[in-house]
C-alpha positions in Angstrom: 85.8 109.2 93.6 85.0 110.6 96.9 87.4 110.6 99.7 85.4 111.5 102.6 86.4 109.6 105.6 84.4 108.3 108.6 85.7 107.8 111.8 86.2 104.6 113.9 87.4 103.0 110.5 91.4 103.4 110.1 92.0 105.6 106.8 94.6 102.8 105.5 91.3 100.7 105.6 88.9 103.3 104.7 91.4 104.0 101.1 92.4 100.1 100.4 88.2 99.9 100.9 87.6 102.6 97.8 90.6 102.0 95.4 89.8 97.8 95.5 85.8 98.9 94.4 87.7 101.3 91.9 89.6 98.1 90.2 86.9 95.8 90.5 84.7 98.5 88.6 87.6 98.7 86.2 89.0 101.9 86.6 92.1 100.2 86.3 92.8 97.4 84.0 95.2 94.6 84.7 98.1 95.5 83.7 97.9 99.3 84.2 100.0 102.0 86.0 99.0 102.6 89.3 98.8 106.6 90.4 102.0 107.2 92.1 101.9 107.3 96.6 102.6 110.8 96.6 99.5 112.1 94.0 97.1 109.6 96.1 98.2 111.2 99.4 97.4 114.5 97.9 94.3 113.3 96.4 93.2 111.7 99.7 94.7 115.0 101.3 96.8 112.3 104.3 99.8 111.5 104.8 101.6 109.3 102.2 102.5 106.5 104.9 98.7 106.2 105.3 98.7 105.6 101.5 101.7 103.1 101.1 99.4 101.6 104.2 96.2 101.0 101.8 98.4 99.6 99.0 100.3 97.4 101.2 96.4 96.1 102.6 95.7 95.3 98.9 98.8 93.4 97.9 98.3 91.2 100.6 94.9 90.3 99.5 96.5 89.6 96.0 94.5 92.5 94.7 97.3 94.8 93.1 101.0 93.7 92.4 104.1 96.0 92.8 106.5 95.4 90.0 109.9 96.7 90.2 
């Protein structure tokens, strides 16, 4: 997966955007393990609040669920 960023788009947007195509293309199946905030901020190469950010964009859209 690419993380190259464009500007004008916030990157909480521009992640959410890339790791919802990513689970609709079934890189991860229901049920599966998410990669941890701190190995997708490093991935992404930004800041882990940025990160949390994205995730928190998808489970408001119902499209990943935090379990605790």
């Amino acid at each position: 997966m690419s993380w190259k960023f464009v500007g004008g788009v916030p990157l909480a947007t521009q992640i959410a955007d890339r790791l919802r195509e990513a689970i609709l293309q079934g890189d991860y199946p229901i049920g599966s393990t998410f990669p941890p905030v701190r190995t997708l901020a490093e991935v992404t190469s930004v800041n882990p609040n940025t990160v949390k950010r994205a995730l928190w964009i998808l489970e408001e859209e119902g499209v990943l669920v935090t379990r605790t």
